[in-house]
C-alpha positions in Angstrom: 59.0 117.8 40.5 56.1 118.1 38.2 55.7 115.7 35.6 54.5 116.9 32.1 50.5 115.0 32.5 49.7 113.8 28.9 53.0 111.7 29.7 51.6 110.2 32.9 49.3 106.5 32.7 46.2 105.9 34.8 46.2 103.1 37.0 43.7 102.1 40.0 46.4 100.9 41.9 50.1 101.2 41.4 51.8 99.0 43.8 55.8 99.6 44.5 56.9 96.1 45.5 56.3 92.3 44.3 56.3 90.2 47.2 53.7 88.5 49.4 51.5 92.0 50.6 52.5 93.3 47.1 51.3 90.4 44.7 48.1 90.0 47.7 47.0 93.6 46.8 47.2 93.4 43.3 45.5 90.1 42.7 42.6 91.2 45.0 42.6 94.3 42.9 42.5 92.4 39.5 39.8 90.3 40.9 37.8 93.8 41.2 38.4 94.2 38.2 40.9 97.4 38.6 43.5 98.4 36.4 46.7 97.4 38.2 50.5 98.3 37.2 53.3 96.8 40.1 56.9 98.4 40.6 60.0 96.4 41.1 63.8 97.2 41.1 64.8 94.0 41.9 64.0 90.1 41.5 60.1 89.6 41.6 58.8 87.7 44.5 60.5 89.5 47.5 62.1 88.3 50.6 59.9 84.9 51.6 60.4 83.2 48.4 63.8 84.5 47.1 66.1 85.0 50.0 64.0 83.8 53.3 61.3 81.6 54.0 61.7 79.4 50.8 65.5 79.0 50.9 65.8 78.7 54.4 63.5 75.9 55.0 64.4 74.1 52.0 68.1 74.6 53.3 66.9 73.5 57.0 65.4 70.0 55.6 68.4 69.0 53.8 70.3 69.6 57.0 68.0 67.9 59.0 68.3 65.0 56.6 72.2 65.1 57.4 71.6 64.9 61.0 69.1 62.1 60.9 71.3 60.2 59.5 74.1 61.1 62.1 71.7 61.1 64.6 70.0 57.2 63.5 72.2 55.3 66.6 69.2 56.7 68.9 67.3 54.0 67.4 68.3 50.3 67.8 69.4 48.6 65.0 69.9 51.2 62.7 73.4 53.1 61.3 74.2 55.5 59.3 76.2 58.2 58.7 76.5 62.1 57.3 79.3 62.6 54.5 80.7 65.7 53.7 78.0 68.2 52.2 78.8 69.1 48.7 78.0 72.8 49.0 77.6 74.2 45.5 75.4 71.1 44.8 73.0 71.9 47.9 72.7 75.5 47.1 72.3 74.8 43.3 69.2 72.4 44.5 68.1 75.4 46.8 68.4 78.1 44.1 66.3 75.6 41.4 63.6 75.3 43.9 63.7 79.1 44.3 63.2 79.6 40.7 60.6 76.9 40.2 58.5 78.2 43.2 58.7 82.3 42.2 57.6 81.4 38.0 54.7 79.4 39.6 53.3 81.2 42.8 54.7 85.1 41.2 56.0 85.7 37.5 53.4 83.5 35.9 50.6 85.0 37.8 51.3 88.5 36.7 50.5 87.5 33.0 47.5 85.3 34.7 45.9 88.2 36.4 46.5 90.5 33.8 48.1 93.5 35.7 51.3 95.6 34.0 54.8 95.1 35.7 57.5 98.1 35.2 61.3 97.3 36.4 62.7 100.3 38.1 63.4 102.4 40.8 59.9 104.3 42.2 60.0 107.1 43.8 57.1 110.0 44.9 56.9 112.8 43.1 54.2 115.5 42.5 52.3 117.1 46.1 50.7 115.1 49.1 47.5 115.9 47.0 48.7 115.5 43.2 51.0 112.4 43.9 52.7 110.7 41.4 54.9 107.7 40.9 58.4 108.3 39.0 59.7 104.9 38.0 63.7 105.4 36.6 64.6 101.8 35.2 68.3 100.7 34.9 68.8 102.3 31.2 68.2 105.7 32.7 64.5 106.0 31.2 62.1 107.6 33.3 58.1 107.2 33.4 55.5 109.0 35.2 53.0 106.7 37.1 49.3 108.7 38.6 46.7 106.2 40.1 43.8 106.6 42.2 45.5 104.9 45.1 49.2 103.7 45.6 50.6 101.3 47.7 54.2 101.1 49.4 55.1 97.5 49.7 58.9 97.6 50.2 59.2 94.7 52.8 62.6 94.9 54.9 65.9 94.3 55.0 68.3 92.5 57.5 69.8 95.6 59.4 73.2 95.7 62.2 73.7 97.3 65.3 76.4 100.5 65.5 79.9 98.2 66.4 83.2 99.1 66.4 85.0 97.6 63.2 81.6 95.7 61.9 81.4 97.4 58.6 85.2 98.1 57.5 85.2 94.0 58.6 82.1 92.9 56.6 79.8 90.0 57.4 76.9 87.5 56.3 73.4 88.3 56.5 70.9 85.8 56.7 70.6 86.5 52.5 74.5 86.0 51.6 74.9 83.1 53.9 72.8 80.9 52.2 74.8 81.4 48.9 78.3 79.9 50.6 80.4 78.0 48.0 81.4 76.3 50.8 80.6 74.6 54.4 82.8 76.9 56.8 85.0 75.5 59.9 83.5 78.2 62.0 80.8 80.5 62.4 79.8 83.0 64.9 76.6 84.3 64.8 75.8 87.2 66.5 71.8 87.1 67.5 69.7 84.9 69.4 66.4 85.1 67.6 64.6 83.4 64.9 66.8 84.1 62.0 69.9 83.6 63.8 68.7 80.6 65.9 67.8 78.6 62.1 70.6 79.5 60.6 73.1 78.8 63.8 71.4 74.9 63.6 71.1 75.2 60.2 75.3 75.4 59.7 76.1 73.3 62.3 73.9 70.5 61.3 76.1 71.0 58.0 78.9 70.0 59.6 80.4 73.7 60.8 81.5 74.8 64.7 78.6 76.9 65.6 78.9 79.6 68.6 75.5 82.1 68.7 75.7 85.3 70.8 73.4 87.1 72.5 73.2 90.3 74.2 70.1 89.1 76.6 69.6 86.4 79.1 68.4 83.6 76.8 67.7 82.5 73.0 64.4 82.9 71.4 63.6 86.0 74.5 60.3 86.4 72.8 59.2 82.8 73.9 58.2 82.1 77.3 61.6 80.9 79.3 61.0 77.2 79.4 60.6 77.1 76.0 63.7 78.9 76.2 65.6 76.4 78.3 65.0 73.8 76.2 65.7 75.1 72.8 70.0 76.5 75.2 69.7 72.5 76.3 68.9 71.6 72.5 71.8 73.5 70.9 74.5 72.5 73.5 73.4 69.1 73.4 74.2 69.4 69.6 77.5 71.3 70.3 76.5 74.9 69.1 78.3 77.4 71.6 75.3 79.4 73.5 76.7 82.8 74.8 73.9 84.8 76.3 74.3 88.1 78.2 77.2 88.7 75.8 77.6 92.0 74.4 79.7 92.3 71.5 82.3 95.6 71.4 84.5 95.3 68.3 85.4 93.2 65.1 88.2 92.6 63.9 89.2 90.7 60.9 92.2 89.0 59.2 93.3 86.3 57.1 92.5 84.0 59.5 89.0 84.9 59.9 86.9 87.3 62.4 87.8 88.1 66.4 84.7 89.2 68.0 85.7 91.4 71.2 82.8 90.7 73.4 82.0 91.3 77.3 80.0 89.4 79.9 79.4 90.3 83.4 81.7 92.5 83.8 85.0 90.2 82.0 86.0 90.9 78.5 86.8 87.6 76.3 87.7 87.1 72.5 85.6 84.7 70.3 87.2 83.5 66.8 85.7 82.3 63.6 85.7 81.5 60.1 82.8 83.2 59.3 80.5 85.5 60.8 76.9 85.8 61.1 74.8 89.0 62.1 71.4 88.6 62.6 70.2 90.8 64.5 67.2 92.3 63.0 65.7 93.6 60.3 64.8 97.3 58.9 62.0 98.4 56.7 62.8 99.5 53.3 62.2 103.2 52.7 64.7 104.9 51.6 64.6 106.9 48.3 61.2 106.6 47.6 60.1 110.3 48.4 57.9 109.7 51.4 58.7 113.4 52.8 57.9 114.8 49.7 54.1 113.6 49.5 53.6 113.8 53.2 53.8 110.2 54.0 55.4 110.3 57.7 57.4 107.4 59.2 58.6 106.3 62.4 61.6 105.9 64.7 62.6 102.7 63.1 61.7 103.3 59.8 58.3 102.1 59.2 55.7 103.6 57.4 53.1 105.2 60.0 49.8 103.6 59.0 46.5 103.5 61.0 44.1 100.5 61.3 42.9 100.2 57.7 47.1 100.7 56.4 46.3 104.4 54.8 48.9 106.5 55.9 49.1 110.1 57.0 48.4 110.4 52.7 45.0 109.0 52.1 45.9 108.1 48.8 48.8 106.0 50.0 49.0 102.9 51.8 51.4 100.3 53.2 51.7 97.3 53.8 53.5 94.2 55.1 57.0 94.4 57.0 57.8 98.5 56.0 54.6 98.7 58.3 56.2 97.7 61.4 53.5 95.1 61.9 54.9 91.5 62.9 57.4 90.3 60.3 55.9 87.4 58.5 54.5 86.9 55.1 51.3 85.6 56.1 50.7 88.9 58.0 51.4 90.8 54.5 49.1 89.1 52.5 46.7 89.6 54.6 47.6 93.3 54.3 47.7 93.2 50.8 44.1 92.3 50.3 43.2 94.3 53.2 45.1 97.2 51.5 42.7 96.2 48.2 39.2 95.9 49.6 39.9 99.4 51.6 41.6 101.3 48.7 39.4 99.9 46.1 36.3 98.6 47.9 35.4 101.2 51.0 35.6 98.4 53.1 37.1 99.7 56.3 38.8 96.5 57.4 40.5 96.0 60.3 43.3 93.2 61.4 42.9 90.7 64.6 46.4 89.9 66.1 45.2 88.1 68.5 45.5 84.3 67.6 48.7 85.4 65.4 50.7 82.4 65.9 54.4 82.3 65.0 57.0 79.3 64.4 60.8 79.1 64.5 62.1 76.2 62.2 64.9 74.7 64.6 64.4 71.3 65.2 62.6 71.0 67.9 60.6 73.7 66.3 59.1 76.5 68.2 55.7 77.6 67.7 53.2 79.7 69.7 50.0 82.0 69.5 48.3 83.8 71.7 49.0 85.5 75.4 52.4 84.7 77.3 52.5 83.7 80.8 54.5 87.5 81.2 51.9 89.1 78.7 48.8 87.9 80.6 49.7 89.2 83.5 50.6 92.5 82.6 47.0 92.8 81.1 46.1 92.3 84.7 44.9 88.7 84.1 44.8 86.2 86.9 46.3 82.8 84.7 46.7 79.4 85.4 49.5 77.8 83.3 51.2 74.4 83.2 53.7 73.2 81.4 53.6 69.5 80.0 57.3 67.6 79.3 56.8 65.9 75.7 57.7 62.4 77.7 53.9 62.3 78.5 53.4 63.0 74.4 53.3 59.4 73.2 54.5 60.6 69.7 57.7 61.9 71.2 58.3 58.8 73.1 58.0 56.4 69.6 60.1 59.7 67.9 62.8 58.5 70.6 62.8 62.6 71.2 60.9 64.1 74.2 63.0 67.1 74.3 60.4 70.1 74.8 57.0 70.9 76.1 53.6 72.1 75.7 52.9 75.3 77.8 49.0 76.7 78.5 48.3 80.1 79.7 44.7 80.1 80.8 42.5 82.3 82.6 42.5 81.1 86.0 38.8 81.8 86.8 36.9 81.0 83.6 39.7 78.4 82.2 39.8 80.4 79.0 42.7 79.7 76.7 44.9 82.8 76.6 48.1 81.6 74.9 49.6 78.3 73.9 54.0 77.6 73.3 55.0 74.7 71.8 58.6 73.3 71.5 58.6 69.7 69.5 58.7 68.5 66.4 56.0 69.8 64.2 55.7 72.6 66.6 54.2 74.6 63.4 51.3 72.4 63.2 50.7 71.6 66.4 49.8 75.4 66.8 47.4 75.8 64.6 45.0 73.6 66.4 45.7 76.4 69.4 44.7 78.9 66.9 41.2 77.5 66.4 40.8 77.2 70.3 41.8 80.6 70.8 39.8 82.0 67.6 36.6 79.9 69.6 37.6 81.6 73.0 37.8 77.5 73.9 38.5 76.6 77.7 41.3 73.9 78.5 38.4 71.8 79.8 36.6 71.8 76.6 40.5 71.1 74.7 40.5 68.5 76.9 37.0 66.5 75.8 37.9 67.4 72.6 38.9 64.6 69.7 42.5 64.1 69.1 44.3 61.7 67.2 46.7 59.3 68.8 50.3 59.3 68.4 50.5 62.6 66.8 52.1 65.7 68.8 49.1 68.2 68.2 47.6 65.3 70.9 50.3 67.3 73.2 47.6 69.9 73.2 44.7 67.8 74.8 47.2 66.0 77.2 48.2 69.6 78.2 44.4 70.9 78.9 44.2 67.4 81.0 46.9 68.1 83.2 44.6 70.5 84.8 42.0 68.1 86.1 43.8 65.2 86.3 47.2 63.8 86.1 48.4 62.0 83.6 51.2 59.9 84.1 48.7 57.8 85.6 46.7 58.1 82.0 46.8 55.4 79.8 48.8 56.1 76.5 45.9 56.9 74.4 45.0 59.5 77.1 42.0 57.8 78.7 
């Protein structure tokens, strides 16, 4: 397709997408001073603040607030308990958040920055060296974008694994669950990762029967295994059903609710639910928007094929964010997005570090690591030393009345390097970040250890860990002296 040119605007920098790597880019490339226009089909903001990060943590705290209050008899003197949940009330409080947060931190900053917004579908057009930007909007209208540069910004989308009955049964994604009219009796969800681990908790915590399968040995298999242990201990101490090395074969569904046909070593067993949960992934988001057509190449999953400065195989295009195939969080695509900018716009040539790239599952204990695992490390051909440090030696977790988890350091077993840190415990999010500094500063435990930490706080879990490899410290003090 060749669009007629005197009907065709000129842009810098169109961008197809408005979330985080989307709204990154074009606010860098405002700042420049480039002309900007952005392409959305859908709600502005994209997944973090409109169906995932925002919502789910906001969703998380208020059942967290249910469960301390169910939970209050671990300390003396003190009851309470958790009523029913009025459902449409919690989500209504979720979904006025959501707005509030994508007018401030999105909408408002379009008209802020100054840079031209088209609703629409976008798709390539033109050739790989003439492309152009076909944006169709929901009357039928159609308009011919041509920049300098374009980016592809598209995110991802929760995806499901090929099963017998799965589609012709439907199910929730981690999107459509959290807009539930109603608390349900049961829920199955199928995944043992981050997603499905938060929103397993997150349901039960509400007050539903929680069972979470998963097809490998353990949940959370991306953390090191005692982190792992914990979190199975955690959830069965709550009553959420763990099923691991379970591999689901059919769905069925009636009036009555789902029947998951599932297998484990070698027996096949039925599981039964209300609802049911699959979170087993996600997919980036690609589809109909003419890659082929202006030599833009992808990979076996879907992602965009980008090299280390996001330019794809069209060096007029570039990606970023989760269509990348790069790790899925939003940090990660702003950080492409102004990457994306400075390149595009700037000649910079910038590159990405993953190294320190910490990460954090919001269960409760939360998960949280960055850095080298014990498995990693050794596969690099490192010779580590790691120990593990049980939050009763954390004096925070002792006052919390809570010492389930643990601090885990990998270090380098010659130089005493800090290669990796993994953190289950409350606050397991900020706790890491101190770990990111260390590893940024190529820090030894030793020098963690000397280091100043505040007492009765869990990040001190970090210095009490570096200790344990000099000295021993049940026999410390409790202000770690």
């Amino acid at each position: 397709m060749h669009p007629d040119p005197h009907e065709i605007s000129e842009y810098d920098l169109a961008v197809i997408g408005s979330g985080g790597a989307a709204f990154a880019a074009a606010i860098r490339a405002a700042s420049l001073g480039r002309r900007v226009v952005m392409v959305e089909r859908g709600t502005v903001g994209g997944t973090c603040v409109n169906t995932g990060c925002v919502p789910s943590k906001a969703l998380l705290a208020a059942a967290e607030a249910r469960h301390v209050a169910v939970d209050a008899a671990r300390f003396p003197g003190i009851a309470a308990t958790g009523g029913p949940v009025d459902m449409p009330a919690l989500i209504g409080g979720k979904d006025a958040l959501v707005d509030s947060m994508r007018s401030e931190k999105y909408v408002d900053l379009i008209n802020q920055y100054g840079w031209e917004l088209r609703r629409g579908d976008a798709a390539f057009a033109g050739t790989p060296e003439a492309p152009v930007l076909q944006v169709t909007s929901a009357d039928g209208n159609s308009e011919a974008l041509r920049a300098e540069h374009y980016l592809v910004a598209t995110g991802s989308a929760p995806s499901a694994p090929p099963m017998e009955g799965l589609a012709a049964a439907g199910y929730l994604t981690s999107t459509t669950a959290m807009e539930l009219d109603q608390v349900p009796e049961s829920l199955l969800v199928i995944g043992g990762g981050y997603v499905g681990l938060e929103q397993a908790q997150l349901f039960a915590r509400l007050g539903t029967s929680v069972t979470v399968v998963e097809a490998l040995d353990r949940l959370a298999s991306s953390e090191e295994p005692e982190v792992s242990a914990v979190l199975g201990d955690v959830f069965r101490d709550e009553g959420i059903g763990v099923g691991v090395d379970t591999t689901v074969t059919a769905v069925r569904r009636d009036e009555g609710g789902y029947t998951l046909i599932a297998a484990r070593t070698g027996s096949v067993f039925r599981l039964q639910a209300e609802q049911l949960l699959v979170a087993t992934g996600r997919r980036p988001v690609t589809g109909g928007l003419g890659l082929e057509s202006v030599g833009v190449s992808t990979g076996q999953r879907g992602e965009i094929v980008v090299d280390e400065h996001l330019r794809t195989t069209n060096p007029r295009i570039w990606a970023a964010g989760d269509v990348t195939g790069d790790p899925q969080f939003v940090y990660v695509a702003a950080a492409h997005g102004s990457l994306v900018a400075d390149n595009a716009l700037a000649g910079a040539a910038r590159t990405l570090d993953y190294r320190e790239l910490p990460r954090a599952t919001f269960t409760r204990p939360a998960i949280a690591a960055a850095g080298l695992t014990e498995a990693q490390a050794a596969a690099q051909g490192l010779a580590c030393d790691c120990r593990v440090l049980p939050l009763e030696h954390v004096p925070r977790a002792v006052v919390n009345r809570d010492t389930r988890g643990l601090v885990k350091l990998v270090a380098e077993r010659d130089t005493g390097r800090l290669l990796g840190a993994h953190v289950i415990a409350d606050g397991a999010g900020e706790v890491i970040a101190s770990a990111v500094y260390a590893l940024a500063n190529t820090m030894t435990v030793q020098q963690i250890a000397e280091m100043w930490s505040p007492y009765l706080t869990m990040a001190e879990g970090l210095k009490l860990a570096a200790l344990t490899y000099t000295r021993d410290v049940a026999k410390l003090s409790c202000c770690a002296a």
